[in-house]
MDAnalysis code that builds the backbone (N, CA, C; Angstrom):
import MDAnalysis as mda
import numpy as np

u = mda.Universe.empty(234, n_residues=78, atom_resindex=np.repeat(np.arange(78), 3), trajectory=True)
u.add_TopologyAttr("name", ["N", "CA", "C"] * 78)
u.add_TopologyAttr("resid", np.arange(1, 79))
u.add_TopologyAttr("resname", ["UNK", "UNK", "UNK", "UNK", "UNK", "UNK", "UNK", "UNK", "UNK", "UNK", "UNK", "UNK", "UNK", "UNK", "UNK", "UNK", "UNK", "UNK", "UNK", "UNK", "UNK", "UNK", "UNK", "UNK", "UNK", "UNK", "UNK", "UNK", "UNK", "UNK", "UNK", "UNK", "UNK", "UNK", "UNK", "UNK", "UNK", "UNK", "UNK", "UNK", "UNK", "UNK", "UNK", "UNK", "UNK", "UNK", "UNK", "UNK", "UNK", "UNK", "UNK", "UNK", "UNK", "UNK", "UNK", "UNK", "UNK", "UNK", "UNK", "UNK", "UNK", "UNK", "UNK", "UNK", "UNK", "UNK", "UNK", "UNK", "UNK", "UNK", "UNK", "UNK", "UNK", "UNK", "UNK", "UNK", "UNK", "UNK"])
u.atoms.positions = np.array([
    [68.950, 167.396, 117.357],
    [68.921, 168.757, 116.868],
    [68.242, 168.753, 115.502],
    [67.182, 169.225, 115.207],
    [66.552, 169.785, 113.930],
    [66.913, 171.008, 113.406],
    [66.970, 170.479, 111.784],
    [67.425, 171.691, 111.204],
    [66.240, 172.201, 110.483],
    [66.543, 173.518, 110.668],
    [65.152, 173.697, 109.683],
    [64.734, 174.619, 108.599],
    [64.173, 174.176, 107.435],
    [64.683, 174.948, 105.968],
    [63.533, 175.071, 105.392],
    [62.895, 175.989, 105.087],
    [61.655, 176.437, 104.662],
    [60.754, 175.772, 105.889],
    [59.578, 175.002, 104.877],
    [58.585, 174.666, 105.798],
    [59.215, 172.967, 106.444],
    [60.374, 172.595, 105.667],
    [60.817, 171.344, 106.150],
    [61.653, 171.004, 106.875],
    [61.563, 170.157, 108.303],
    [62.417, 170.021, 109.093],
    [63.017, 168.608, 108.871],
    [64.697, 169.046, 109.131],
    [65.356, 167.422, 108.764],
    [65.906, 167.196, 109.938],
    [65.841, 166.211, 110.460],
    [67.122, 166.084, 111.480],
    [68.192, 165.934, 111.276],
    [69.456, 167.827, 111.682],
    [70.393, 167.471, 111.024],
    [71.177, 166.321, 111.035],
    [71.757, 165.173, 112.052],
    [72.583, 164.046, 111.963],
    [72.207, 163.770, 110.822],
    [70.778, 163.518, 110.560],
    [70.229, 162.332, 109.165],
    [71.164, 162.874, 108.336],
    [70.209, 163.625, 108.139],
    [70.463, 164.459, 106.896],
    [72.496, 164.697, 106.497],
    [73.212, 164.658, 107.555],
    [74.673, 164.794, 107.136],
    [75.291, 163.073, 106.744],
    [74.356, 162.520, 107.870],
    [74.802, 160.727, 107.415],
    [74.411, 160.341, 105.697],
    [72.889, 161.303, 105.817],
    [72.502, 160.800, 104.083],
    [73.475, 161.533, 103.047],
    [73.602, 162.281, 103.531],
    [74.778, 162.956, 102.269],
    [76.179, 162.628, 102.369],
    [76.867, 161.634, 103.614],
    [77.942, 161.188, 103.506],
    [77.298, 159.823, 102.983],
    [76.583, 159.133, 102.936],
    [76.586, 158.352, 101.868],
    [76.170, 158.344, 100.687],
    [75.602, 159.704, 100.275],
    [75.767, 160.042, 99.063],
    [76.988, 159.948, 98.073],
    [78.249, 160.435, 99.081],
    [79.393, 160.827, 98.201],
    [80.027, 158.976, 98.191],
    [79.839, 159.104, 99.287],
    [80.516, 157.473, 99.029],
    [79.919, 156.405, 98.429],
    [78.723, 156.692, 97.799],
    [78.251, 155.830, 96.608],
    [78.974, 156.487, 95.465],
    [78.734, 157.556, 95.318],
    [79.456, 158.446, 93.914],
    [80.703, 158.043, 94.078],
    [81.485, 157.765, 94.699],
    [83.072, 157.749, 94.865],
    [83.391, 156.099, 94.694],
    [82.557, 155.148, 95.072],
    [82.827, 153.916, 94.676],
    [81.856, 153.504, 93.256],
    [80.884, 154.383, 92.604],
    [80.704, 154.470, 91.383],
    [82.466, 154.692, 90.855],
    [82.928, 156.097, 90.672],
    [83.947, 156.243, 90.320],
    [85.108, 155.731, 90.212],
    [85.128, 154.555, 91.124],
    [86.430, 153.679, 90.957],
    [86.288, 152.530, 90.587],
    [84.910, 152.036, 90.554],
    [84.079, 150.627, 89.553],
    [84.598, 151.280, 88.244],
    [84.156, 152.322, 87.786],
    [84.212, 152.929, 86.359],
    [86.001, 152.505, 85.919],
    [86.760, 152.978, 86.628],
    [88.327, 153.146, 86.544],
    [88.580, 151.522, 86.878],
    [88.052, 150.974, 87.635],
    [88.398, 149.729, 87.844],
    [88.310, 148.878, 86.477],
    [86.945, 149.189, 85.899],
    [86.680, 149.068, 84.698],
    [87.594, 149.412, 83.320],
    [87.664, 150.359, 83.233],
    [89.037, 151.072, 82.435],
    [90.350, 150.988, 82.097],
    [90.731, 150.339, 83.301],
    [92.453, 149.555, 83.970],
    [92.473, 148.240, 82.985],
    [91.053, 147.641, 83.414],
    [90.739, 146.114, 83.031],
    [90.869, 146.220, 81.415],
    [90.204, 146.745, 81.113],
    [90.097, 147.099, 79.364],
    [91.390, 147.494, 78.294],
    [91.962, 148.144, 79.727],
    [93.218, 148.890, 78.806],
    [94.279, 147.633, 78.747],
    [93.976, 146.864, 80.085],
    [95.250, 145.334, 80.032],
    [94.742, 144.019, 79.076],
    [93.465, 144.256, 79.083],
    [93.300, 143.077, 78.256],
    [93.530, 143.547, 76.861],
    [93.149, 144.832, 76.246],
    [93.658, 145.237, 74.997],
    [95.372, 144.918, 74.764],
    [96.103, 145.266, 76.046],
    [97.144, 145.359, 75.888],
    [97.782, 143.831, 75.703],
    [97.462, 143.226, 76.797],
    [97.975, 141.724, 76.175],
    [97.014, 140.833, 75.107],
    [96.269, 141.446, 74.520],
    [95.207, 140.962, 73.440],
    [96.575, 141.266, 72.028],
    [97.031, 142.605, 72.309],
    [97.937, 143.371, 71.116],
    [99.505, 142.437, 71.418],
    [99.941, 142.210, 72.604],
    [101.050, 141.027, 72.692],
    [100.995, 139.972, 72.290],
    [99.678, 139.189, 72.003],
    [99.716, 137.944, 71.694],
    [99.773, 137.655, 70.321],
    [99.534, 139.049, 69.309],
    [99.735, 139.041, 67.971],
    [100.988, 138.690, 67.616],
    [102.240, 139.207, 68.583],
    [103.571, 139.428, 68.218],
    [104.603, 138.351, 68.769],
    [105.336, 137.651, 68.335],
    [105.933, 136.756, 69.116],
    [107.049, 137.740, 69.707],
    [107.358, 136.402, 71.193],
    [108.606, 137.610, 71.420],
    [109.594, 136.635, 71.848],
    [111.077, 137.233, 72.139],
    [111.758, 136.095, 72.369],
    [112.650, 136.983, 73.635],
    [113.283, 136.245, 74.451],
    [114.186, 137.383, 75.260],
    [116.075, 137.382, 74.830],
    [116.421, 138.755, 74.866],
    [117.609, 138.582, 74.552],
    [118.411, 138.953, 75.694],
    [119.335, 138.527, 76.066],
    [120.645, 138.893, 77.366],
    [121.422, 139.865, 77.198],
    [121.251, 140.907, 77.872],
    [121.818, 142.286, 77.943],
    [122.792, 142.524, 79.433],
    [123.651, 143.483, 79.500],
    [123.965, 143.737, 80.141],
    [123.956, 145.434, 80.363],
    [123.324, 145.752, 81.738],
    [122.883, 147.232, 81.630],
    [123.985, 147.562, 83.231],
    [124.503, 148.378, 83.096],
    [125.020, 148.984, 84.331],
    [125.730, 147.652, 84.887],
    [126.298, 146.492, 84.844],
    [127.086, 146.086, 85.226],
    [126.212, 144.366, 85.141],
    [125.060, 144.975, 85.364],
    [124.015, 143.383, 85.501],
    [123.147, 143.002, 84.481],
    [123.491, 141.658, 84.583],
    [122.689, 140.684, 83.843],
    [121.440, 140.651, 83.696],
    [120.717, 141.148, 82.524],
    [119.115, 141.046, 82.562],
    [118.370, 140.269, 81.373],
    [117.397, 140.586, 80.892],
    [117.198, 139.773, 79.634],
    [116.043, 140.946, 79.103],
    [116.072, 141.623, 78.263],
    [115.243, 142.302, 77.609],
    [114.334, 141.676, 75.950],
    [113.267, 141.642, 76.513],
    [112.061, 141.151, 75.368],
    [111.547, 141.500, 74.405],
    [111.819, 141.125, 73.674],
    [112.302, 141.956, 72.360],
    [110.732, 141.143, 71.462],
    [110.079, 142.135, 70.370],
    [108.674, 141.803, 70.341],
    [109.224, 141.863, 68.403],
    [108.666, 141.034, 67.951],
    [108.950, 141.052, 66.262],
    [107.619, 140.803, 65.916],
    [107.003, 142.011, 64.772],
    [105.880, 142.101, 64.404],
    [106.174, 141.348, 62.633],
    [105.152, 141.463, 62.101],
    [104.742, 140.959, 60.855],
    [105.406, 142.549, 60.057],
    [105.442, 143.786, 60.132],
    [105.788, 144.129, 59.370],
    [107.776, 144.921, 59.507],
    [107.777, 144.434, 59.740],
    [109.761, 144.394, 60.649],
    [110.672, 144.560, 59.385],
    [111.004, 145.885, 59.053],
    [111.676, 146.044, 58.211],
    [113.267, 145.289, 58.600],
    [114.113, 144.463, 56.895],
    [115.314, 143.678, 57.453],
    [116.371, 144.771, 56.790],
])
């Protein structure tokens, strides 16, 4: 089946296959980008943990035993 739009004829299948892979290049652009972004935000984040020592302390929350990690910076008011 040809579609046809001014003086140019496309064959519509093509033409719907080329524009579904249009979006699905744009859409795996978009999650490289975020994939990207995730990566940046964790390595900042344990880049900013490794400044701080931490030690774990033993808590008890709701009945159970856990250990919460407790982070002591350089400026830690005593």
């Amino acid at each position: 089946m040809l579609f046809s739009w001014g003086k140019v004829t496309f064959p519509l299948l093509q033409s719907i296959n080329a524009s579904c892979n249009y979006k699905n290049k744009a859409c795996n652009y978009k999650n490289e980008a975020f994939i990207y972004i995730i990566k940046s935000c964790n390595y900042s984040l344990l880049y900013s943990l490794n400044k701080f020592p931490s030690y774990a302390k033993e808590v008890c929350i709701g009945g159970e035993r856990t250990f919460l990690y407790v982070l002591e910076g350089k400026d830690k008011e005593v």
